[in-house]
N, CA, C and O atoms as a DFTB+ gen file, in Angstrom:
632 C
 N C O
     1  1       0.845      -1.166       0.000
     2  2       0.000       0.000       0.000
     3  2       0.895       1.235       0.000
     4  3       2.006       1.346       0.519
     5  1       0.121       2.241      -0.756
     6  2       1.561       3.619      -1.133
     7  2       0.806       4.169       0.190
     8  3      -0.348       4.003       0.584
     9  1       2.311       5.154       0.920
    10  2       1.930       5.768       2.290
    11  2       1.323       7.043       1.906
    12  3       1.545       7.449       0.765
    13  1       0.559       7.762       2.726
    14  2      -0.176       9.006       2.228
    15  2       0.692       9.811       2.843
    16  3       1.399       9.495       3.799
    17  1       0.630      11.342       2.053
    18  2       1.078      12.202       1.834
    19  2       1.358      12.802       2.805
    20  3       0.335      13.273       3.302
    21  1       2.809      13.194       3.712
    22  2       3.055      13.818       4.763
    23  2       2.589      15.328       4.351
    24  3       3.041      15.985       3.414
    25  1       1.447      15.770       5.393
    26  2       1.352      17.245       5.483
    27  2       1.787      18.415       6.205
    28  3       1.385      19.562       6.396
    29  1       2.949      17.545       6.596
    30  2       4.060      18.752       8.158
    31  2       4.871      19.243       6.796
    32  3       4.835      18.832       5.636
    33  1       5.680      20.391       7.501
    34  2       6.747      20.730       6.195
    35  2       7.766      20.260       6.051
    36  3       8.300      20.471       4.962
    37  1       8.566      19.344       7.150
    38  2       9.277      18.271       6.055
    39  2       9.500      17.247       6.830
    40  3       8.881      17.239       7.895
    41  1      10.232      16.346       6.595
    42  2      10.574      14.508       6.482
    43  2      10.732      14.214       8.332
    44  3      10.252      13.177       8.790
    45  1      11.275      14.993       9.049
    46  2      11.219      14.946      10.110
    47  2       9.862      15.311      11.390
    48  3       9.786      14.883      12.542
    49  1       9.084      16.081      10.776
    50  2       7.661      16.199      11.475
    51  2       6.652      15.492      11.649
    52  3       6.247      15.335      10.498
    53  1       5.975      14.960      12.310
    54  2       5.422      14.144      12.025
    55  2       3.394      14.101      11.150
    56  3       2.544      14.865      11.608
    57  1       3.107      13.297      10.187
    58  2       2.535      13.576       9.758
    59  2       1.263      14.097      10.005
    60  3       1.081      13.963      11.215
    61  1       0.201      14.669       9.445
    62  2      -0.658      15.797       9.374
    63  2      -1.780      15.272       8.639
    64  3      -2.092      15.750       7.548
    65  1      -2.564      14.077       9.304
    66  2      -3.706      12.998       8.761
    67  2      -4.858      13.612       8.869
    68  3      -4.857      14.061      10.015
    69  1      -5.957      13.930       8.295
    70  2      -7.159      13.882       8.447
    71  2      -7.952      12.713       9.038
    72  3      -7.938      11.745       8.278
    73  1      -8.675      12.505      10.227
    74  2      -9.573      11.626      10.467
    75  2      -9.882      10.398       9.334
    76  3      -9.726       9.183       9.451
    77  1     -10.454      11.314       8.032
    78  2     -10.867      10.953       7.238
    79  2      -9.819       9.103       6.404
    80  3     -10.049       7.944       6.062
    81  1      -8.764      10.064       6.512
    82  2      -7.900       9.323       6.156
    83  2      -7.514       8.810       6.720
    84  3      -6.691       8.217       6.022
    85  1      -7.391       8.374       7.940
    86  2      -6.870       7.423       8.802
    87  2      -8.136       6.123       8.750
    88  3      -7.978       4.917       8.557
    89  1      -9.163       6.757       8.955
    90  2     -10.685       5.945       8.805
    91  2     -10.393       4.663       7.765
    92  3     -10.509       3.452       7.952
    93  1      -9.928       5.497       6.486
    94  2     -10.434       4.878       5.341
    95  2      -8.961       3.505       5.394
    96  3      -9.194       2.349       5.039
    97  1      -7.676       3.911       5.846
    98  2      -6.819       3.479       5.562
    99  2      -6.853       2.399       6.737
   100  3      -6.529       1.218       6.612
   101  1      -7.331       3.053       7.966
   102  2      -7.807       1.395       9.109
   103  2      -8.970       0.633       8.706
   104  3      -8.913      -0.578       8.917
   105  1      -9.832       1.020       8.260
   106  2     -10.882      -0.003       7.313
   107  2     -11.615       0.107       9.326
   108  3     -12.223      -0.919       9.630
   109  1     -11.575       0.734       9.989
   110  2     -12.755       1.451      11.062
   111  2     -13.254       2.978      10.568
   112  3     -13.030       3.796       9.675
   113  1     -14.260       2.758      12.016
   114  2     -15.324       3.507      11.578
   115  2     -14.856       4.644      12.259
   116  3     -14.000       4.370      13.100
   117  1     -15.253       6.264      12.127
   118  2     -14.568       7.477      12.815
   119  2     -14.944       7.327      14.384
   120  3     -14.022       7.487      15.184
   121  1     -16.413       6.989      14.942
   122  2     -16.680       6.414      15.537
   123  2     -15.553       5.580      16.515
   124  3     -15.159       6.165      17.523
   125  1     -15.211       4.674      16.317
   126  2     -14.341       3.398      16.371
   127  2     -12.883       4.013      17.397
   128  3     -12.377       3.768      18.491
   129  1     -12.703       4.758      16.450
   130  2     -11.157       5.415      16.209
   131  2     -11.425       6.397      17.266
   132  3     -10.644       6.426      18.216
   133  1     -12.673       7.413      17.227
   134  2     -12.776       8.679      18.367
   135  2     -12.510       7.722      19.607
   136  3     -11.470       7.916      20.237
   137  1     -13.318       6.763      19.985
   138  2     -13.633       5.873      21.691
   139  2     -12.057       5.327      21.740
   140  3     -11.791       5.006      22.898
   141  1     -10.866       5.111      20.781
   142  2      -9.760       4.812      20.978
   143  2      -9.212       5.465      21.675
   144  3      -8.792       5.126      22.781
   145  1      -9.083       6.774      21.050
   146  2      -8.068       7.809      21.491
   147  2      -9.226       8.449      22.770
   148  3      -8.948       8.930      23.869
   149  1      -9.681       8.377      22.553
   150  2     -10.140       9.131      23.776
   151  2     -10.207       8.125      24.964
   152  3     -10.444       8.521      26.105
   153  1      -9.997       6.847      24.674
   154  2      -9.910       5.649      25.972
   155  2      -9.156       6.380      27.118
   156  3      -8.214       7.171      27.059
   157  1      -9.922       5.830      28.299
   158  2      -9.163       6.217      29.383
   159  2      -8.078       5.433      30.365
   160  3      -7.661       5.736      31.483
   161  1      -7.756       4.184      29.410
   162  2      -6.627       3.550      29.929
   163  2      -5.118       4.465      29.190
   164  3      -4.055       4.843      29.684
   165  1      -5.608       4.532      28.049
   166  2      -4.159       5.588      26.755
   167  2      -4.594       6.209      26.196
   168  3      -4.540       6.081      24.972
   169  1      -5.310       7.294      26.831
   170  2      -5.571       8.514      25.681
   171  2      -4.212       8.918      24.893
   172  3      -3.048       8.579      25.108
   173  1      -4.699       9.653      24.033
   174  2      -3.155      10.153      22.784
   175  2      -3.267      11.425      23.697
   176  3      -4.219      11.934      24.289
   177  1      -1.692      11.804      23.567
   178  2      -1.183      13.105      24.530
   179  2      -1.823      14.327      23.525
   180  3      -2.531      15.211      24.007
   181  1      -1.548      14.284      22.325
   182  2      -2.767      15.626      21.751
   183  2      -4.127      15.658      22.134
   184  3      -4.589      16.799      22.154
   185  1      -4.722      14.970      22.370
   186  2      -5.805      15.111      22.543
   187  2      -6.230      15.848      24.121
   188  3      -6.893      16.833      24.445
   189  1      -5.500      14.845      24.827
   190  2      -5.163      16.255      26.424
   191  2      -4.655      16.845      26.163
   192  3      -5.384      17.837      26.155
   193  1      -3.414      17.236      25.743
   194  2      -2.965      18.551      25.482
   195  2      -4.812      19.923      24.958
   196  3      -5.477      20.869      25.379
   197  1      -4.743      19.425      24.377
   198  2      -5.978      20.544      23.430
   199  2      -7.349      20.171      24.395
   200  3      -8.388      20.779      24.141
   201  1      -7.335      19.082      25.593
   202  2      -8.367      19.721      26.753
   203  2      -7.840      19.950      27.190
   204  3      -7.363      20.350      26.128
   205  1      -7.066      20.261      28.005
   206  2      -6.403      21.058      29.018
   207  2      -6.306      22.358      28.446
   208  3      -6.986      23.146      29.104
   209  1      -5.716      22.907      27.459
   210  2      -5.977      23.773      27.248
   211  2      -6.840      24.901      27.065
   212  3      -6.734      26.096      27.343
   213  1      -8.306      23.734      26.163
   214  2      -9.213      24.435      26.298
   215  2      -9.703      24.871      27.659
   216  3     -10.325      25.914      27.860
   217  1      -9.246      23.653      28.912
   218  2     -10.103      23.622      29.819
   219  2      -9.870      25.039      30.511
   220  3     -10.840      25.664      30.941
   221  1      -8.425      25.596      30.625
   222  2      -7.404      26.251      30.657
   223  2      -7.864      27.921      29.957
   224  3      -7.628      29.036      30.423
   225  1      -8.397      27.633      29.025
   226  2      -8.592      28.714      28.365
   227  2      -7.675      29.357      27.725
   228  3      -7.700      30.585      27.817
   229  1      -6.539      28.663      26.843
   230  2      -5.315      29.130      26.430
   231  2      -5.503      29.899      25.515
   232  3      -6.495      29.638      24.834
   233  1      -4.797      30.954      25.166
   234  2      -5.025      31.769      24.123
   235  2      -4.104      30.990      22.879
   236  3      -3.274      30.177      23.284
   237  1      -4.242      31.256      20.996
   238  2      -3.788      30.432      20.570
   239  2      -2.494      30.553      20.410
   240  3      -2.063      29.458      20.046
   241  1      -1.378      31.583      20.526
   242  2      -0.018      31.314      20.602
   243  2       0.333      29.921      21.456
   244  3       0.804      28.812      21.207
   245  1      -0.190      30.658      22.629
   246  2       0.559      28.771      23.770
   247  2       0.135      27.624      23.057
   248  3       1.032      26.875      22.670
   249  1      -1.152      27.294      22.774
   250  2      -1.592      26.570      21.906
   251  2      -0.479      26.032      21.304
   252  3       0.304      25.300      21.908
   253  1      -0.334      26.419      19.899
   254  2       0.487      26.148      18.633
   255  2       2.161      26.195      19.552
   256  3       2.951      25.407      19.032
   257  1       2.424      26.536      20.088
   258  2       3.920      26.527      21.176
   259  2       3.972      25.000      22.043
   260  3       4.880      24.355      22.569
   261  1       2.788      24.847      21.915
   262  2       2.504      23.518      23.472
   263  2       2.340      22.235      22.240
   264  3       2.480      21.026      22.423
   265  1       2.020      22.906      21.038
   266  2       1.878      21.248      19.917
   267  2       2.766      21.465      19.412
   268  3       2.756      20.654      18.486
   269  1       4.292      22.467      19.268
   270  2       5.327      22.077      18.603
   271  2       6.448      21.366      19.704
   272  3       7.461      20.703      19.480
   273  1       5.894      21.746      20.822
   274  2       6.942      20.865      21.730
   275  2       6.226      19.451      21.897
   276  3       6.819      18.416      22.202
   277  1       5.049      19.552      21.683
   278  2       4.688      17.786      21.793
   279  2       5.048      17.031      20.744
   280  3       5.363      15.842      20.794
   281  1       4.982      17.983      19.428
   282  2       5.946      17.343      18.274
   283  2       6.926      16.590      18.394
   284  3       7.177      15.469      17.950
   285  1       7.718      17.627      19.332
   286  2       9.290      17.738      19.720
   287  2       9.354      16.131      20.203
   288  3      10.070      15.183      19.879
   289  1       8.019      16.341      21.329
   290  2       8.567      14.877      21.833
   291  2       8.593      13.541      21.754
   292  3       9.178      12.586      22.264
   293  1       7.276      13.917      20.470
   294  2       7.240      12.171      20.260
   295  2       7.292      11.938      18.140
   296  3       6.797      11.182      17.304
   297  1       8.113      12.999      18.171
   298  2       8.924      12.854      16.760
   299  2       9.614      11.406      16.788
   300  3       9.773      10.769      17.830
   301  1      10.005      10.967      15.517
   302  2      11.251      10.277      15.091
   303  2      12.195      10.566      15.993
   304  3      11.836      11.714      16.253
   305  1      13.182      10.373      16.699
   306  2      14.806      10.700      16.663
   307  2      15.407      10.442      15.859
   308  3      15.601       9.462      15.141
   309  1      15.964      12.017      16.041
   310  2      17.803      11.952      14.588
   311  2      18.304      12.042      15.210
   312  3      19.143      11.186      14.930
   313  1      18.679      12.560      16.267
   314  2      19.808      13.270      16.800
   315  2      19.797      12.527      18.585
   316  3      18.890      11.887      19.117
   317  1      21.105      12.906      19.134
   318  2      21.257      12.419      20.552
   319  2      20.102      13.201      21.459
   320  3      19.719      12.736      22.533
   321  1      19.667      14.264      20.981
   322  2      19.002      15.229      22.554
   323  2      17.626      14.953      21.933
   324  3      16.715      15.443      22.601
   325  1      17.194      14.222      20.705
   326  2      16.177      13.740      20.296
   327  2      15.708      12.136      21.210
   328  3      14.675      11.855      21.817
   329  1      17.060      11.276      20.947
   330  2      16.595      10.499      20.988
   331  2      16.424      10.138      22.644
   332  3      15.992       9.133      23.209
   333  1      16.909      11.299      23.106
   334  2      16.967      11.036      24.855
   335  2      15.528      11.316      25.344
   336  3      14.850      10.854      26.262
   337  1      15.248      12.545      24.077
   338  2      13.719      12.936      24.777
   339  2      12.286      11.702      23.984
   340  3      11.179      11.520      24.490
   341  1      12.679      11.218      23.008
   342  2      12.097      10.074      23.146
   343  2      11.720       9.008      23.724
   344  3      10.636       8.429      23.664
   345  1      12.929       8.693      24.457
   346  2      13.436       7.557      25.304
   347  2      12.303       8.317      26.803
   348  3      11.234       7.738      27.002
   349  1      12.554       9.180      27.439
   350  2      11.368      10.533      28.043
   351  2       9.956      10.301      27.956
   352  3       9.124      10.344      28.862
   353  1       9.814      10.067      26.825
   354  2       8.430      10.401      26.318
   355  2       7.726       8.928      26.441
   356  3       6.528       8.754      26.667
   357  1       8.586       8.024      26.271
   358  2       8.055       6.522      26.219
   359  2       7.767       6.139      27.445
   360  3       6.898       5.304      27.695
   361  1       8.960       7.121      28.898
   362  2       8.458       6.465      30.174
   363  2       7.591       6.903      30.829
   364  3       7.441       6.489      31.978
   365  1       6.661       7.989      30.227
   366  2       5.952       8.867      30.353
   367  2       4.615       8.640      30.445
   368  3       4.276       7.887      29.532
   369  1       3.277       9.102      31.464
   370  2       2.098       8.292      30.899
   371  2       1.659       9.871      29.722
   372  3       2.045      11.034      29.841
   373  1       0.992       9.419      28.958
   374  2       0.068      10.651      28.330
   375  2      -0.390      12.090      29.136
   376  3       0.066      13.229      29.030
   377  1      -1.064      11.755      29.658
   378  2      -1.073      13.506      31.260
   379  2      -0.184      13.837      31.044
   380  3      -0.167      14.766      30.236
   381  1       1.140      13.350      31.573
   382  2       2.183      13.919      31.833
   383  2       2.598      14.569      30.481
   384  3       2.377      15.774      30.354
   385  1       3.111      13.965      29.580
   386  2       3.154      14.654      28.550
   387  2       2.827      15.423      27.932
   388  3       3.583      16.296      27.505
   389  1       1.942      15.374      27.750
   390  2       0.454      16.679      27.675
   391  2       0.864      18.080      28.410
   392  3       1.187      19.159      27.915
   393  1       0.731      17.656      29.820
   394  2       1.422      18.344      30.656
   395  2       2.597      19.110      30.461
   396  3       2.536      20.304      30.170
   397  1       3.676      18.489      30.606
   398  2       4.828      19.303      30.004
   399  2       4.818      19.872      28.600
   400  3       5.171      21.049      28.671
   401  1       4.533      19.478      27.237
   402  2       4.416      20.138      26.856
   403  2       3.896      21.245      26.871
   404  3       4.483      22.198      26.360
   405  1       2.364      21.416      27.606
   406  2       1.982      23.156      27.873
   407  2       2.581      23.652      28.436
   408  3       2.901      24.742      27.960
   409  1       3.064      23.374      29.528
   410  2       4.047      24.371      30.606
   411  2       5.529      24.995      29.802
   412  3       5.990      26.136      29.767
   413  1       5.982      23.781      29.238
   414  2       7.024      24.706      27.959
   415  2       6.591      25.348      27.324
   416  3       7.184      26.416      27.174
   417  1       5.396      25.148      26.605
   418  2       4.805      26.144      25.185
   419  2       4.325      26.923      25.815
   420  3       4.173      27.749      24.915
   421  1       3.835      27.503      26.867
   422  2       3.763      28.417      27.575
   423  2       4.529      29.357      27.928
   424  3       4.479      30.583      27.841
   425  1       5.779      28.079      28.646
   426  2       6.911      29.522      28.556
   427  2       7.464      29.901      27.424
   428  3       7.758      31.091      27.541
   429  1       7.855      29.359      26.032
   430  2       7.922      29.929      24.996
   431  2       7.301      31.148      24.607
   432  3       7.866      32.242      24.613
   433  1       5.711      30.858      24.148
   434  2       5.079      31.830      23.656
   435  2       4.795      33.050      25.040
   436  3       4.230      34.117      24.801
   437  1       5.242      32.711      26.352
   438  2       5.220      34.163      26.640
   439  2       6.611      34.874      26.407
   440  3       6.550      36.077      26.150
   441  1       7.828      34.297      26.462
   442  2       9.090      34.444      26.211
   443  2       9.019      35.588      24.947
   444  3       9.286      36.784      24.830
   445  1       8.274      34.026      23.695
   446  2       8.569      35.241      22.318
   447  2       7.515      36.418      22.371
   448  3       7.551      37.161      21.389
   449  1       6.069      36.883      23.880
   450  2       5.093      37.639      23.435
   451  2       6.489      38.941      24.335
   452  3       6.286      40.125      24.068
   453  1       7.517      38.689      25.118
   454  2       7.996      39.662      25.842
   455  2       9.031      40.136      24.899
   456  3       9.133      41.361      24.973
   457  1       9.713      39.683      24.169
   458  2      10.336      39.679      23.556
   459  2      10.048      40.946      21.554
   460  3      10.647      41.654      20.744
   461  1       8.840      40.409      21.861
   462  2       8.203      40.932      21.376
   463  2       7.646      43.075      21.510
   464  3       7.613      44.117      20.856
   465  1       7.390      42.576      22.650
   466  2       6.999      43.738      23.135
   467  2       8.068      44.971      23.601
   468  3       9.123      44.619      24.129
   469  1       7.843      46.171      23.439
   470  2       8.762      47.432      23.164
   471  2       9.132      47.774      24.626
   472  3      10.038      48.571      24.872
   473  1       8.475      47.209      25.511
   474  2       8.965      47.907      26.994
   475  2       9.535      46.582      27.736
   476  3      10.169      46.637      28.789
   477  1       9.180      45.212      26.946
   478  2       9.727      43.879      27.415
   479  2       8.820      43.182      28.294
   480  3       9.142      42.055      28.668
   481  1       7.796      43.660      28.654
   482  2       6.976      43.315      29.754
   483  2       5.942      42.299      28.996
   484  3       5.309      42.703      28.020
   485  1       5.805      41.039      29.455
   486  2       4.773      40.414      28.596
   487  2       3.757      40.112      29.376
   488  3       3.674      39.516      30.450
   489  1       2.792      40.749      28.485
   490  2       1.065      40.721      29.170
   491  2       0.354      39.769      29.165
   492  3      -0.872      39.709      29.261
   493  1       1.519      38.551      28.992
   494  2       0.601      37.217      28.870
   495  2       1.789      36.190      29.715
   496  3       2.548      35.411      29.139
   497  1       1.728      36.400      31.098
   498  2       2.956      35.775      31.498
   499  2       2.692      34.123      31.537
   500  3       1.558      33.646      31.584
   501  1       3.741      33.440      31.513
   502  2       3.603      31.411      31.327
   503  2       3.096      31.460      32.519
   504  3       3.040      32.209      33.494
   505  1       2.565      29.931      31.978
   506  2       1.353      29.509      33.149
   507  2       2.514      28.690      34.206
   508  3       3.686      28.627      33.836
   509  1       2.034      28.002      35.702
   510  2       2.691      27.563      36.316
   511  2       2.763      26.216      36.523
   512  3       2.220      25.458      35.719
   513  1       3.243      25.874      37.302
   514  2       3.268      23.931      36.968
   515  2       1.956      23.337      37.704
   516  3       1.077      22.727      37.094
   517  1       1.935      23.635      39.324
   518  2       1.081      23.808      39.958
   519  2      -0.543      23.803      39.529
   520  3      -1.439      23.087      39.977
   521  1      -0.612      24.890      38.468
   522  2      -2.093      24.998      38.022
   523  2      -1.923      24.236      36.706
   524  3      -2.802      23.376      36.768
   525  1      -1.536      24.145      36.018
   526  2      -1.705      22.495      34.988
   527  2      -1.638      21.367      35.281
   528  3      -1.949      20.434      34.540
   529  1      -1.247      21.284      36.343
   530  2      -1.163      19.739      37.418
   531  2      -2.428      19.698      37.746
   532  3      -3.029      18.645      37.528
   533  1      -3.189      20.909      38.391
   534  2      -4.507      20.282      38.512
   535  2      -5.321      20.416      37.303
   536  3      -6.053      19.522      36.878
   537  1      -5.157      21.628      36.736
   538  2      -6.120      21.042      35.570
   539  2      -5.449      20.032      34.694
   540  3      -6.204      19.909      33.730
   541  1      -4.609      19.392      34.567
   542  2      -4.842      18.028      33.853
   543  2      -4.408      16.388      34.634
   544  3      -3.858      15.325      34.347
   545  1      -5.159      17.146      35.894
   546  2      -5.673      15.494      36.819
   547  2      -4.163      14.735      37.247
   548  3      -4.054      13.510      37.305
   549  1      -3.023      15.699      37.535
   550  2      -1.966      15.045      37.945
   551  2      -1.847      15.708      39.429
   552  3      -2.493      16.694      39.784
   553  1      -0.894      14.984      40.250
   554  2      -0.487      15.659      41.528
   555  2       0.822      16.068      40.927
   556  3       1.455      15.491      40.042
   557  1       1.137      17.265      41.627
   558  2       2.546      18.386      41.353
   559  2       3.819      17.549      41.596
   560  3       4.601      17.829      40.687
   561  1       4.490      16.424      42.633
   562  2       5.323      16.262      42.152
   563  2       5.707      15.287      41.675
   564  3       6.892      14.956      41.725
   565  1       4.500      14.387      40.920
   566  2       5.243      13.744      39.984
   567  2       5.299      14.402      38.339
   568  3       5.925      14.014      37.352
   569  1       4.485      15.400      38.509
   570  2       4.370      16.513      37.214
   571  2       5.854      17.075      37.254
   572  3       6.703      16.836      36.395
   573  1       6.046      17.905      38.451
   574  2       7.408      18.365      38.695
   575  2       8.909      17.082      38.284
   576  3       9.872      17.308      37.551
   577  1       8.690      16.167      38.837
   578  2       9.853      15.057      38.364
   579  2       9.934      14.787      36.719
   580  3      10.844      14.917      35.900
   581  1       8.530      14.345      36.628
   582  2       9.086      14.456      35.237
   583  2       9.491      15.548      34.079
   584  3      10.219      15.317      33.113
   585  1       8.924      16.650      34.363
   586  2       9.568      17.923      33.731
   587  2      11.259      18.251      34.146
   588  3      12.019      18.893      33.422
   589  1      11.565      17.745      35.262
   590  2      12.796      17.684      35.594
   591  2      13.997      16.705      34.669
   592  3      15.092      16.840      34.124
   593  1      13.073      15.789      34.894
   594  2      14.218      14.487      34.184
   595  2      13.461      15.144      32.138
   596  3      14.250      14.524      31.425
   597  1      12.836      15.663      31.485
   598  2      12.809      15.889      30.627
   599  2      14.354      16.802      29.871
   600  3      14.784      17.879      30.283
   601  1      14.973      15.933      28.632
   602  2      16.035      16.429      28.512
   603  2      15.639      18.158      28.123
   604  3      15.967      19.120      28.816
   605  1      14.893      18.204      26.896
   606  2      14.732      19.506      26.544
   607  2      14.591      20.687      27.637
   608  3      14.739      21.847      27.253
   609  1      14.249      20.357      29.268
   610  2      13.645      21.280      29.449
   611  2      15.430      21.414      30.419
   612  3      15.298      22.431      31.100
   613  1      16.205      21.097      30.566
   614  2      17.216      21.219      30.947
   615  2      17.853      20.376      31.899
   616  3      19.066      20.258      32.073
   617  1      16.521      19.544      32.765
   618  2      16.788      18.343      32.831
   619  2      17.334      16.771      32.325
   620  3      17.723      16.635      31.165
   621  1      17.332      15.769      33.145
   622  2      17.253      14.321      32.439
   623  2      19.156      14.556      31.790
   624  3      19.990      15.447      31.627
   625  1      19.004      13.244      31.642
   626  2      20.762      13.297      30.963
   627  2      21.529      14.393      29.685
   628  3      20.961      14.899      28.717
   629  1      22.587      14.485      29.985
   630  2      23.256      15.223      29.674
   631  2      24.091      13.952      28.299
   632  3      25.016      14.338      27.584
């Protein structure tokens, strides 16, 4: 079977499926596939990521900041600080992941909104660990440990 068409912008992102197309290519029903991912033994970490957020009320910079670091983490590995945060991501349950990614894309997109701004002050300061721990149903320090041992975030092996 020919693979369908990656829609990220290139070879390393991971691909960019329509429902539709995943449907047709598992020979299930959309149905089928929604009660998967949304199972509550393994939900998929996008899918919390984008409730929590909503739950959260994120504006859409953090958003799009919090799904390029979840990219980040459960990309392919090329590289050593890839494949460490893979290795991360696998010992990881879904929450958690979810998790850290917003709290980084958070501090990103307030980083680039201060950065941004002419007096430096950003009017949208990152959210804290504390309050994404509870809104996405974790206790703080095992949220906190694993953002720790996460390589990207400056944690986890060197």
């Amino acid at each position: 079977m020919k693979p369908h068409v990656r829609r990220g912008k290139s070879e390393d992102e991971l691909p960019r499926l329509e429902m539709a197309d995943v449907v047709t290519q598992a020979d299930v029903t959309e149905a089928t596939l929604t009660r998967h991912m949304r199972h509550e033994d393994l939900p998929w970490p996008s899918l919390l990521l984008g409730d929590v957020c909503q739950r959260m009320q994120q504006p859409q910079a953090t958003r799009l900041e919090a799904q390029k670091v979840l990219d980040t983490m459960l990309r392919v590995p090329v590289g050593t600080t890839q494949l460490l945060t893979r290795e991360w991501a696998r010992k990881q349950p879904p929450k958690l992941i979810a998790a850290c990614a917003l709290l980084l894309g958070s501090r990103k997109a307030a980083a680039d909104e201060a950065a941004a701004a002419l007096s430096g002050a950003a009017s949208m300061p990152p959210l804290d660990a504390a309050s994404i721990a509870v809104a996405s149903g974790l206790n703080a320090p095992s949220f906190e440990e694993a953002l720790a041992a996460y390589p990207g975030a400056g944690g986890g092996r060197a």
